[in-house]
C-alpha positions as CSV (number, residue, x, y, z in Angstrom):
1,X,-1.4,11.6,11.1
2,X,-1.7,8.4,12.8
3,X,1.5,6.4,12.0
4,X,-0.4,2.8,13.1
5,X,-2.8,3.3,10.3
6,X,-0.3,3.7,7.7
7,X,1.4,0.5,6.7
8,X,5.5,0.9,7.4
9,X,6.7,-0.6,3.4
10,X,10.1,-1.5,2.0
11,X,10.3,-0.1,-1.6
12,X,12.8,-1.5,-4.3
13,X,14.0,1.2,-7.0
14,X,15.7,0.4,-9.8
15,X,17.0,3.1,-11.5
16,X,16.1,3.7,-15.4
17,X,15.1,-0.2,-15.0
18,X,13.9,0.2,-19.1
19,X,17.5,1.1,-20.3
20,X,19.1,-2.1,-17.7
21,X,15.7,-4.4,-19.2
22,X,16.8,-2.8,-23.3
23,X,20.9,-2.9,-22.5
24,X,21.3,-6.1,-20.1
25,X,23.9,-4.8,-18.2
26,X,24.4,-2.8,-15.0
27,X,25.0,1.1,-15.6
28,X,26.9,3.3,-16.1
29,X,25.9,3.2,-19.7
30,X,27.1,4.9,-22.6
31,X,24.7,8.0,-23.7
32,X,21.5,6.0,-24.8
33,X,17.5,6.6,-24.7
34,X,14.7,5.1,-25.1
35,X,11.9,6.4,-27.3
36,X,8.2,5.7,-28.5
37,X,6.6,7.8,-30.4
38,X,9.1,10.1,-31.6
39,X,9.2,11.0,-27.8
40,X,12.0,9.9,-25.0
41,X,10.4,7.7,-22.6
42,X,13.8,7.0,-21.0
43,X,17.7,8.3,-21.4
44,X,20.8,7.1,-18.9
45,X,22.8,9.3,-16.3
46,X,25.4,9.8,-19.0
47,X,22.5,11.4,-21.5
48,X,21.0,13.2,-18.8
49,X,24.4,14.8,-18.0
50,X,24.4,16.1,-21.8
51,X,21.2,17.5,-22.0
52,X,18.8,14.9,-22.5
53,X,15.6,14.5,-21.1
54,X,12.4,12.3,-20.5
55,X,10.0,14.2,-22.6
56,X,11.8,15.5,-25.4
57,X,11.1,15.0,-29.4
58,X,14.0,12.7,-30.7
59,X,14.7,15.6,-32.7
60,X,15.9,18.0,-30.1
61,X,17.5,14.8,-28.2
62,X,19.5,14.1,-30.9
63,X,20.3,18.1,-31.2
64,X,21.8,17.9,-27.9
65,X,23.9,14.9,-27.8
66,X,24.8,14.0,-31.8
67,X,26.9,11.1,-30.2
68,X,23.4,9.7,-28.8
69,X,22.1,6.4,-29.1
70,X,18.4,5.7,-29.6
71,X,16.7,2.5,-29.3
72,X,12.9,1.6,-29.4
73,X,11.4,1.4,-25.7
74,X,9.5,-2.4,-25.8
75,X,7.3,-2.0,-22.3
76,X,7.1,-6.1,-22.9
77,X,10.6,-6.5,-22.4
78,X,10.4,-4.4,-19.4
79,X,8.2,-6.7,-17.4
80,X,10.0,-9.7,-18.9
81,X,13.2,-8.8,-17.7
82,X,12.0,-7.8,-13.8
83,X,10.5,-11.0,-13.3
84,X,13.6,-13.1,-12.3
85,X,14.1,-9.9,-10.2
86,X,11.0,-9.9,-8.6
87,X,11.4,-14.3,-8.1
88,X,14.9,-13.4,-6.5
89,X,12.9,-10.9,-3.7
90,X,10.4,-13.3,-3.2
91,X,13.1,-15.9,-2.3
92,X,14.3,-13.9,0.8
93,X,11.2,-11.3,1.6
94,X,7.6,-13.5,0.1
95,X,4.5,-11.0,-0.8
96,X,6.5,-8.5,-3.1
97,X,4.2,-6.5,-5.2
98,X,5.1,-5.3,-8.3
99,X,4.0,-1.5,-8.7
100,X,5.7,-1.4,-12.1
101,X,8.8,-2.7,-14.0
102,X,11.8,-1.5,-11.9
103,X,10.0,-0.9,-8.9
104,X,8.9,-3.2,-6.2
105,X,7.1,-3.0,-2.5
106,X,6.5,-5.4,0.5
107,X,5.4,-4.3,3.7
108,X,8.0,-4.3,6.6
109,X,6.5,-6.0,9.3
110,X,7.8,-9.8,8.4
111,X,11.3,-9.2,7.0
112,X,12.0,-6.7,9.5
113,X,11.2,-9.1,12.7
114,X,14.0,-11.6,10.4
115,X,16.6,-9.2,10.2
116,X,16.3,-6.8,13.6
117,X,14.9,-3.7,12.0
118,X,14.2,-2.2,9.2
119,X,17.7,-1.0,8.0
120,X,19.1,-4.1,8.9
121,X,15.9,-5.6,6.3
122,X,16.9,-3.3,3.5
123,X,20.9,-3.9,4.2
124,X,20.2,-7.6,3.8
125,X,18.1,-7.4,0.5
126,X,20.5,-4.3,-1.4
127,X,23.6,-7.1,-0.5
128,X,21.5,-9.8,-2.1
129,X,20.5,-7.9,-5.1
130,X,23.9,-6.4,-5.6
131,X,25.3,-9.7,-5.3
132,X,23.0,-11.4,-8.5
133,X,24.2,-8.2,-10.4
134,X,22.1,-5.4,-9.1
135,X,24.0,-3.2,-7.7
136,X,21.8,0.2,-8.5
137,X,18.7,-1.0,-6.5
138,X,17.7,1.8,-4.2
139,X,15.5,1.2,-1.1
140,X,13.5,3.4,1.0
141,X,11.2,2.6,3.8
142,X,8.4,4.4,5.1
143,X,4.9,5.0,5.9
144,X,3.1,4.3,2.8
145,X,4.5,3.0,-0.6
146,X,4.6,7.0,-1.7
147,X,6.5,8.5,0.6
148,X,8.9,5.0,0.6
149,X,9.2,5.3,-3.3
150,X,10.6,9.0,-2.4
151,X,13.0,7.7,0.2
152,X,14.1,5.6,-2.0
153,X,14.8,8.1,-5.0
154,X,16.5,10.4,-2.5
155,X,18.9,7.4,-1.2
156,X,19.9,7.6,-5.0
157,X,20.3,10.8,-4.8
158,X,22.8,10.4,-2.2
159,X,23.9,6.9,-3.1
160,X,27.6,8.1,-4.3
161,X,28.2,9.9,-0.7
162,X,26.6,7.4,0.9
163,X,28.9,4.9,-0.5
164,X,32.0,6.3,0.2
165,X,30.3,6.6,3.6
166,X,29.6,3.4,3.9
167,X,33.4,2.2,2.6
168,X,35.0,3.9,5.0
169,X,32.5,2.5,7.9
170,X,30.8,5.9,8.5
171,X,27.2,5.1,7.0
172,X,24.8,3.4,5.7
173,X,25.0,3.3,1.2
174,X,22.0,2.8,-1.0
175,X,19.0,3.0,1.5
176,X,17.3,5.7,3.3
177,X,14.8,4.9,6.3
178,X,11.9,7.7,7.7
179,X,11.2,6.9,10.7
180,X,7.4,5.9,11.6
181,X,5.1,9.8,12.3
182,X,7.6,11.4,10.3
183,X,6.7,11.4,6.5
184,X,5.0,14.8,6.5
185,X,8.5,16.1,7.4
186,X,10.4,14.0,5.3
187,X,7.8,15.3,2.1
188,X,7.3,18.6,3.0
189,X,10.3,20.1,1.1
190,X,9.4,18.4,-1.8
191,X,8.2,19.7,-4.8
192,X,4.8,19.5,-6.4
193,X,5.9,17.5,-9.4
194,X,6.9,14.5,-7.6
195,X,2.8,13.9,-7.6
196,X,3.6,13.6,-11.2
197,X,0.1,15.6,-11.9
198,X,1.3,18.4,-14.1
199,X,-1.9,20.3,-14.0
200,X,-2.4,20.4,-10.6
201,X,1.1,21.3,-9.8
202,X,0.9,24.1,-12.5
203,X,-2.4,25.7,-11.0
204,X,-1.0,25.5,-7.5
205,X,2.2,27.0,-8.4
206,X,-0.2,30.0,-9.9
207,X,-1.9,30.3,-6.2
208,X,1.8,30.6,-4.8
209,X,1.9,26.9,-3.4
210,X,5.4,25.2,-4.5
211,X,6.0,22.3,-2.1
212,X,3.9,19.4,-0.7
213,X,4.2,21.2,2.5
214,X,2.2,23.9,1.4
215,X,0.0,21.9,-0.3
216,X,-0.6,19.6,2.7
217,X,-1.5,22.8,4.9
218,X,-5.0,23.8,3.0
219,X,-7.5,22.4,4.4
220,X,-8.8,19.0,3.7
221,X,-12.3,20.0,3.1
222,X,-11.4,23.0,0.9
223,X,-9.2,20.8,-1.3
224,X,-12.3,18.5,-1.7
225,X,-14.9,20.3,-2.8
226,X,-12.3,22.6,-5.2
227,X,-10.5,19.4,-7.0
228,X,-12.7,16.6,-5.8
229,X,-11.6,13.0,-4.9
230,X,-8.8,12.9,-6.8
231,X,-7.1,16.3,-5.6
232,X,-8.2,14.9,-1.9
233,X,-5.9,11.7,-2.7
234,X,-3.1,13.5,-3.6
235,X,-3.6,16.2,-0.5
236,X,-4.1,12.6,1.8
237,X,-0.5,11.4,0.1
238,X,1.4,15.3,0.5
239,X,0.2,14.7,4.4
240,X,1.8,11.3,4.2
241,X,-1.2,9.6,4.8
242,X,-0.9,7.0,2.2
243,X,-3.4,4.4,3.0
244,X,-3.2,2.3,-0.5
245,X,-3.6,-1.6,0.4
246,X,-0.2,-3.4,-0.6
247,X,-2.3,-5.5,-3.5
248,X,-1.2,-9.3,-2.4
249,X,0.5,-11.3,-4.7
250,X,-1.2,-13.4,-7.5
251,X,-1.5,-17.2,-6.2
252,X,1.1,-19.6,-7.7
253,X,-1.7,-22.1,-9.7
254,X,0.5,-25.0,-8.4
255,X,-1.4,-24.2,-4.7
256,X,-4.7,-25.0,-5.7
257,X,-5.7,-28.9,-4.4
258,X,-8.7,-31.2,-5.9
259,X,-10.6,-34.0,-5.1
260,X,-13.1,-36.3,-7.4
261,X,-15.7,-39.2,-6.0
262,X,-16.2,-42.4,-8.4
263,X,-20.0,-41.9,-7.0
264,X,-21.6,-38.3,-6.7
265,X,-21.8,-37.8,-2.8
266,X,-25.4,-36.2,-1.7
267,X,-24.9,-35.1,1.6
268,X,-22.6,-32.4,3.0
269,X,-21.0,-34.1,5.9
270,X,-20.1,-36.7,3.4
271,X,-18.1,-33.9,1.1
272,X,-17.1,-32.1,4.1
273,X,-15.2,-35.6,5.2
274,X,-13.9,-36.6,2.2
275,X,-12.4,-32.7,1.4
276,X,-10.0,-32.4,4.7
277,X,-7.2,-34.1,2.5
278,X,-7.7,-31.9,0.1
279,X,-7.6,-28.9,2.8
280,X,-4.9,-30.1,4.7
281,X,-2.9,-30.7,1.2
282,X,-3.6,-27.0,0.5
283,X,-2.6,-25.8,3.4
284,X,0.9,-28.1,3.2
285,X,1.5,-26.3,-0.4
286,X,0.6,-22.7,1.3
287,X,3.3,-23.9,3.9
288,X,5.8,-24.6,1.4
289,X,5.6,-21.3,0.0
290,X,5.9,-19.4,3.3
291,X,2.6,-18.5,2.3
292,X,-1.1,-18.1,3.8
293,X,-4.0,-17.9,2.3
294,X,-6.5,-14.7,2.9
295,X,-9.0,-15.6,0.0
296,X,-10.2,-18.7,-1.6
297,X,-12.4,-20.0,-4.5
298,X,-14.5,-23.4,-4.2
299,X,-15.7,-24.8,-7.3
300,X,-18.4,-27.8,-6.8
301,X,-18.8,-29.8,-9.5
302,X,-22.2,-32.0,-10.0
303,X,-23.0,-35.1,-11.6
304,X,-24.6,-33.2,-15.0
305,X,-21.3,-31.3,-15.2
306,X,-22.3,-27.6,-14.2
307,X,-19.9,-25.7,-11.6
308,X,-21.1,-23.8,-8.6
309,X,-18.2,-21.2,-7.5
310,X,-17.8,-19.1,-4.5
311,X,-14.9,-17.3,-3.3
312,X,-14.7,-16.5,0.4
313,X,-12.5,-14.2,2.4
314,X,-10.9,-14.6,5.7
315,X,-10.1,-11.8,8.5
316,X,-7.2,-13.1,8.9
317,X,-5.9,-16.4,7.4
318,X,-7.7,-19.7,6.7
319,X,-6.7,-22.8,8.2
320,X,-7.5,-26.2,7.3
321,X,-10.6,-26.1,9.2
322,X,-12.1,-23.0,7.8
323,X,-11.8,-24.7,4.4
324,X,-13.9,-27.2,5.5
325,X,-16.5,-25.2,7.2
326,X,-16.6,-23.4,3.6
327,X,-17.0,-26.1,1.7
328,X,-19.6,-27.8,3.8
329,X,-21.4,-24.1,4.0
330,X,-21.6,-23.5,0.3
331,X,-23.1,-27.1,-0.1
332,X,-25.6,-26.0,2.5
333,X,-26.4,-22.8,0.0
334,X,-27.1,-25.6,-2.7
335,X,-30.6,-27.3,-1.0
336,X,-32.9,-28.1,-3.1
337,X,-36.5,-28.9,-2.0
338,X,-37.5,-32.2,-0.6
339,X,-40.2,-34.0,0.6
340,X,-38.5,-35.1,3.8
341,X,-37.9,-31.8,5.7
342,X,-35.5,-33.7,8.5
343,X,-33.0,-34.1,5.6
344,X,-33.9,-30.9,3.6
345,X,-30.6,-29.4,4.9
346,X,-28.2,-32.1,3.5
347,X,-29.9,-33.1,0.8
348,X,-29.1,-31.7,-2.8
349,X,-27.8,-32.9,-6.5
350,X,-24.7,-35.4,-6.3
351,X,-21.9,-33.4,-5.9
352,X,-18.9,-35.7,-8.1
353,X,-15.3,-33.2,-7.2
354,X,-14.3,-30.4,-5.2
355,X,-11.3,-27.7,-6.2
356,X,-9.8,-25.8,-3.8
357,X,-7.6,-22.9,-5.2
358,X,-6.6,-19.8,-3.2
359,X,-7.1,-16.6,-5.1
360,X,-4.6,-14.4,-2.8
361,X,-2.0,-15.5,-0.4
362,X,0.1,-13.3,2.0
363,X,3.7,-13.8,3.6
364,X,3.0,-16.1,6.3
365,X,5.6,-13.9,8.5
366,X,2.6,-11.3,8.3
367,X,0.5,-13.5,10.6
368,X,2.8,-15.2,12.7
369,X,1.4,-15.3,16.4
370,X,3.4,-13.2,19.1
371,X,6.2,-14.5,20.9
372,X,4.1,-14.7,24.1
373,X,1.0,-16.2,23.0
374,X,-1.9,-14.4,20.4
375,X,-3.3,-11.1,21.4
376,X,-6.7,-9.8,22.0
377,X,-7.6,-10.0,18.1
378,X,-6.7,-13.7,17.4
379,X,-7.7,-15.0,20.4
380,X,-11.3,-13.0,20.0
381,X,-11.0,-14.6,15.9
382,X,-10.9,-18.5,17.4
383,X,-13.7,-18.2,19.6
384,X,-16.0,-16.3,17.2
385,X,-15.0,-19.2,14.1
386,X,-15.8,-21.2,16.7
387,X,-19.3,-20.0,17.5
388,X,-20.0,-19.7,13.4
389,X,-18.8,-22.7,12.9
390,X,-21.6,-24.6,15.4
391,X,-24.2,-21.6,14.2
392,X,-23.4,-21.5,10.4
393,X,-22.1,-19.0,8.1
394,X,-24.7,-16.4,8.9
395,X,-24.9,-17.1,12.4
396,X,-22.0,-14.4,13.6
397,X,-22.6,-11.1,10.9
398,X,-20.2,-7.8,11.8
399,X,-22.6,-4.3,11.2
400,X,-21.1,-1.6,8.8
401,X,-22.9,1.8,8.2
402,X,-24.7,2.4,4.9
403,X,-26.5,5.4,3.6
404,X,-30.3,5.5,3.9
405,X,-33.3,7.1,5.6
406,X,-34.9,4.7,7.4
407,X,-32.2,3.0,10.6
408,X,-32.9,-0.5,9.0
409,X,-32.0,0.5,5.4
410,X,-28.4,2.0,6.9
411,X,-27.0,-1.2,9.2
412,X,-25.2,-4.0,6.2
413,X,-24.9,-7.1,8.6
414,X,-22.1,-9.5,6.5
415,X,-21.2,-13.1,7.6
416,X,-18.0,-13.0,9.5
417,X,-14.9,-13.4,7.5
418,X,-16.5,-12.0,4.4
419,X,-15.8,-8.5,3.2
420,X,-19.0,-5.7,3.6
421,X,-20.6,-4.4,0.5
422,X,-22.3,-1.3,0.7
423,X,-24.1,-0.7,-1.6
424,X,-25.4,3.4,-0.5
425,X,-22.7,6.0,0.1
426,X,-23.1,7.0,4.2
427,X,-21.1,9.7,2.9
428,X,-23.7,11.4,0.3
429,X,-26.5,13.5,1.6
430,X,-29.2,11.7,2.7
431,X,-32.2,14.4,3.4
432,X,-34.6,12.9,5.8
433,X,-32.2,11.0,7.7
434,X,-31.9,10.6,11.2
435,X,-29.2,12.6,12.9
436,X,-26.8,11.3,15.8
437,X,-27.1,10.2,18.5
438,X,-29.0,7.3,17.2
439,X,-31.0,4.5,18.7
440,X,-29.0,1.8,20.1
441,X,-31.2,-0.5,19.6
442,X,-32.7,-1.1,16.1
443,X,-35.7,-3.2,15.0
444,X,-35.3,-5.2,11.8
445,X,-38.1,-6.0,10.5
446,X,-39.9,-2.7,12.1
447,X,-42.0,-3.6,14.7
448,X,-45.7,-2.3,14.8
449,X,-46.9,-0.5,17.7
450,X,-50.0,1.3,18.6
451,X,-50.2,5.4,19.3
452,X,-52.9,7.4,20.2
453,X,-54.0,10.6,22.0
454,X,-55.7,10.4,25.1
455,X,-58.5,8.1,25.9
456,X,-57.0,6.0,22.8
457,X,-58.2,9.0,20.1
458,X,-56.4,8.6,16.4
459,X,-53.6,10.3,15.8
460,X,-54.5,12.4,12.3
461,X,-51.0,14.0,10.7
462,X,-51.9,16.5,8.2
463,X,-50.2,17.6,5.0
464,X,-48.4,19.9,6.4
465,X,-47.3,17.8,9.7
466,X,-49.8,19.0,12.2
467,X,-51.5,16.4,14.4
468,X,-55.2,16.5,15.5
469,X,-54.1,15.6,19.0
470,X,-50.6,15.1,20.7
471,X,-49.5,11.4,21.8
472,X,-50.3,10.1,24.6
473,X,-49.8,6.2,24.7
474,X,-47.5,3.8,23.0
475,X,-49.1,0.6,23.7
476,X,-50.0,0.7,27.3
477,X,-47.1,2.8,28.3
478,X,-48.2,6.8,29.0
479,X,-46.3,8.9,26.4
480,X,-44.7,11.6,29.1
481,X,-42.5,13.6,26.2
482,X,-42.5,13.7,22.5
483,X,-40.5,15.7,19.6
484,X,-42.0,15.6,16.2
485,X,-43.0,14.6,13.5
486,X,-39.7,15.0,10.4
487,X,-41.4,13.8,7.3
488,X,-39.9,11.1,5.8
489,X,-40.3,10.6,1.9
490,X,-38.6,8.7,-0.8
491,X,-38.6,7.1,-4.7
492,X,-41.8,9.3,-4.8
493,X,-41.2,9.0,-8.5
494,X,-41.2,5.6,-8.7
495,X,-44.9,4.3,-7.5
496,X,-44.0,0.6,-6.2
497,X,-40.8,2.0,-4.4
498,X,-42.9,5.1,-3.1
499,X,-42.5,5.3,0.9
500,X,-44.0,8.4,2.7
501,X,-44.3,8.7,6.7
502,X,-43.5,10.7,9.7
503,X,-41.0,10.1,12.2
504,X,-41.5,10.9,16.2
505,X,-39.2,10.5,19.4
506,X,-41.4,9.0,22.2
507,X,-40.7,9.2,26.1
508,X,-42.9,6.9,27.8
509,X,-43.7,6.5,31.9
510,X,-40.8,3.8,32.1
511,X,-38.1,6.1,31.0
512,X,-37.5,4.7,27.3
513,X,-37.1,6.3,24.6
514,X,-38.7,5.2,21.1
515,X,-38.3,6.1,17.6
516,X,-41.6,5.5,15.8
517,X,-42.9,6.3,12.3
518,X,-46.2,6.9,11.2
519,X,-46.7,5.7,7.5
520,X,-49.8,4.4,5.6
521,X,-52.2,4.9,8.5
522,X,-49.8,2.1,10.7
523,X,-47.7,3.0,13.4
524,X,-43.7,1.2,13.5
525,X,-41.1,1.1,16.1
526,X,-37.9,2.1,14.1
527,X,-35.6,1.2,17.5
528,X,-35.1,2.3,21.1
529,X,-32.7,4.5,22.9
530,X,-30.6,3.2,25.6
C-alpha cells in the first residue's frame, strides 16, 4: 500500500466513555454496567475482572458478580457529556471529528507541524486532557482512522507498563504511534473480531483464516466477487488501506455573514460590489476560528421574497475573492430574457440581500502554504482561478471518466472547484464499449464526416455487419487501413432513447487515425488518435 494515499490521523480513545458520561468521574470504578434491553451494553475494568461482559443478559451478569451495579445506558447522555470534551480538543487541535461518544479523530498534518512530530502532538493533547480530568484518554496514530483507533486500544493495553515507563523516564505512557507504510504489519496479528463483523469473522474462521493477516492475503478480486463491496471494504481496511475521508466539522452558525439593500440591485457587478464586506467579514470570522472554508452556501434573496441557493465547493480553500466570483456567477445563472441583448447578461429580478454561510470548514493549519513559497499545486490553483475567474465558471471544466458506449457519453467535464458527479458506473460492464487505448482527441458534439468505397460508392452495412464495399475515403483523405465495424446498440427497448450504429477505425493517407460510426444512414467522427 501506498502510505501518501492514506491520510496519517490522531485518534482519541476514551475508555468505557458511557460508564465516565453515566458515573461523572474518572475510573477506576466500582463494579458497574450499563444495560438496555435486558442486555449489557457496557461494564467497567473492575466488572470485567469478575466475569462480566458486553453482551450478556442482566441475568447471567448479575449471576456472576451479585455485588454488581446496574444502571440504564442513556446514549443521550453519552453525546452530552463528550461535547465539552470534544470543545476542549478543538481549543488546541481545530477539525476534530467525532466518530462516536468516547472516541475522536483529526488528521495529523497540522498539529504535528505545531508540536515537532507526531508523538510529540499526541504527548501535548494526553497532558491537556489529563490535566481537565481525563486521564484515561488513549491515543494512537496511524494511517487511517482504523488502524489509529487499534493503536490506540493497544496503548491501553499497555498503558499501565507504559506508565511506569514513562515515570521512571524510560518511555512514552498512554499513546502508541505506527509509523507511516507500516499498518499492514502493525494489523496483521490481529484478530478477525476487531472488524466487529461477527459473521464474516465466523465463516472465515471455518475456512481456517484467524487474523487480519490472513485475511488481507486473499486476493482482492476473489474477496469481491465472494462477499461483495462490503467484504472488499473490510479486506481494503485488514491491508491497512483505510481511505475514509475525515468528515469535516459542522460549521459554527455564528460564521455565516449577510448583507441587505434598502433598493433591490439589478445588476451583478452591482451585488458583486456591495458583497466584498460581506466576504471579507466571512473570511475574518473563518480566521478567528483557525478555520477555512472548503464549501459554501449563497442564498439570494429577491424583491418578491423567494430564495435562490447554491452551494459551491472549493479544491482547496475559498478566499475572499472566490466568494465574490460565486456570488457574481450564480447571479449570472439567474438571467432572465430581455429585449436588449447587450445587457441580457446582467440583467435579472432585483436582487434585495445576500447570505453567505459556510457549510464545512477545515483547520486552517491543513492549508497553510510551505515555508518556502507554495508548491506546484497552489501555484497551478491561482493561475487557473485566475483564468475562470476572466472566462466564468464554466470556462476551465476538469474531465472525469464515466461509464457509456459512445466516447462523448463517458468524459463528465465539471466547472473547476466543483466536485464531479457521475452519474454511470465506469466500473460496470459496458458491452459495446470502446476498449483502450482510446482516442486522444474526442469530438463533442460528433462531427459528421463523409465515407465511401472507391470512386465515392455507398457504404451498405448489413445485418449481420458485412459491408457492400470496404472504405476508401474519409472526406478527401484516401482511407489506407481500416478495422471494423463493432456494432453499437443501446435502450433498444425504449424507442425515443433507441441508438443503433457501427463503429470503424480509419487510417487515412496523412497518417491519422479516426474513430467513425455509421448510424441512421449518417457517417460521425467519434475522435482521432494522436
Amino acid at each position: 500500500m501506498d502510505a501518501a494515499a492514506t491520510l496519517r490521523m490522531h485518534v482519541l480513545w476514551f475508555p468505557d466513555w458511557p460508564l465516565r458520561a453515566a458515573l461523572g468521574s474518572a475510573p477506576p470504578h466500582p463494579p458497574t454496567a450499563l444495560v438496555h434491553g435486558g442486555v449489557v451494553t457496557a461494564c467497567t475494568e473492575s466488572a470485567r475482572a469478575l466475569g462480566v461482559r458486553v453482551g450478556q443478559r442482566r441475568r447471567l451478569a448479575q449471576g456472576r458478580a451479585p455485588s454488581l451495579r446496574m444502571l440504564p445506558h442513556d446514549p443521550a447522555q453519552d453525546e452530552r457529556a463528550f461535547l465539552p470534551v470534544l470543545r476542549l480538543i478543538e481549543e488546541h487541535a481545530p477539525g476534530a471529528h467525532l466518530l462516536r461518544p468516547g472516541l475522536a479523530a483529526l488528521r495529523s498534518r497540522g498539529i504535528s507541524r505545531y508540536h515537532d512530530g507526531e508523538e510529540g502532538a499526541a504527548a501535548a493533547l494526553r497532558r491537556i486532557l489529563a490535566e481537565a480530568g481525563y486521564p484515561e484518554v488513549r491515543i494512537g496514530v496511524a494511517d487511517g482512522m482504523f488502524t489509529a483507533e487499534l493503536a490506540a486500544r493497544a496503548a491501553a493495553a499497555a498503558g499501565t507498563d507504559a506508565e511506569n515507563a514513562d515515570a521512571a523516564g524510560d518511555g512514552p505512557a498512554g499513546w502508541a504511534v505506527i509509523p507511516p507504510g507500516q499498518a499492514q504489519a502493525f494489523l496483521a496479528p490481529l484478530p478477525l473480531q476487531v472488524l466487529n463483523e461477527p459473521e464474516l469473522a465466523d465463516l472465515l474462521r471455518r475456512l481456517g483464516i484467524a487474523t487480519l493477516g490472513e485475511f488481507a492475503a486473499l486476493d482482492a478480486l476473489s474477496v469481491r466477487s465472494r462477499f461483495g463491496e462490503h467484504g472488499a471494504r473490510l479486506h481494503a481496511l485488514a491491508r491497512g488501506a483505510d481511505s475514509r475521508p475525515l468528515t469535516p466539522r459542522p460549521p459554527d452558525p455564528q460564521l455565516a455573514r449577510e448583507i441587505a439593500f434598502e433598493t433591490p440591485l439589478g445588476q451583478s457587478d452591482q451585488i458583486a460590489f456591495a458583497v466584498r464586506q460581506t466576504a471579507d467579514a466571512v473570511m475574518l470570522a473563518l480566521a478567528d476560528a483557525s478555520a477555512v472554508c472548503t464549501e459554501v452556501r449563497i442564498d439570494l434573496t429577491d424583491d418578491d421574497g423567494a430564495v435562490f441557493s447554491r452551494t459551491w465547493l472549493h479544491p482547496t480553500c475559498f478566499d475572499a475573492g472566490d466568494l465574490v466570483d460565486r456570488v457574481r456567477w450564480q447571479l449570472e445563472s439567474l438571467v432572465t430574457e430581455t429585449p436588449d441583448e447587450a445587457d441580457a447578461a446582467h440583467a435579472f429580478r432585483g436582487i434585495v440581500g445576500v447570505r453567505i454561510a459556510p457549510v464545512a470548514v477545515d483547520d486552517a493549519a491543513h492549508h497553510q502554504p510551505g515555508l518556502f513559497g507554495s508548491g506546484t499545486d497552489e501555484r497551478l490553483h491561482h493561475a487557473v482561478s485566475r483564468v475562470q475567474t476572466m472566462l466564468g465558471h464554466r470556462g476551465v471544466a476538469t474531465a472525469s471518466v464515466a461509464g457509456g458506449r459512445l466516447l462523448a457519453d463517458r468524459q463528465v467535464l465539471t466547472p473547476w472547484g466543483e466536485r464531479p458527479v457521475v452519474e454511470r458506473d465506469p466500473a460496470q460492464p459496458w458491452p459495446g464499449s470502446l476498449p483502450d487505448p482510446l482516442p486522444a482527441e474526442v469530438f463533442t458534439p460528433l462531427r459528421p464526416v463523409r465515407v465511401s468505397g472507391t470512386g465515392g460508392q455507398e457504404i451498405a452495412i448489413g445485418a449481420r455487419g458485412e459491408l457492400s464495399c470496404p472504405p476508401a475515403l474519409i472526406d478527401d483523405s484516401e482511407v489506407i487501413g481500416w478495422a471494423g465495424p463493432w456494432p453499437v446498440r443501446e435502450h433498444r427497448w425504449d424507442a425515443e432513447r433507441s441508438r443503433t450504429g457501427h463503429r470503424f477505425q480509419l487510417l487515412d493517407a496523412r497518417h491519422r487515425a479516426w474513430l467513425v460510426l455509421h448510424s441512421e444512414g449518417a457517417w460521425w467522427a467519434e475522435g482521432r488518435y494522436r
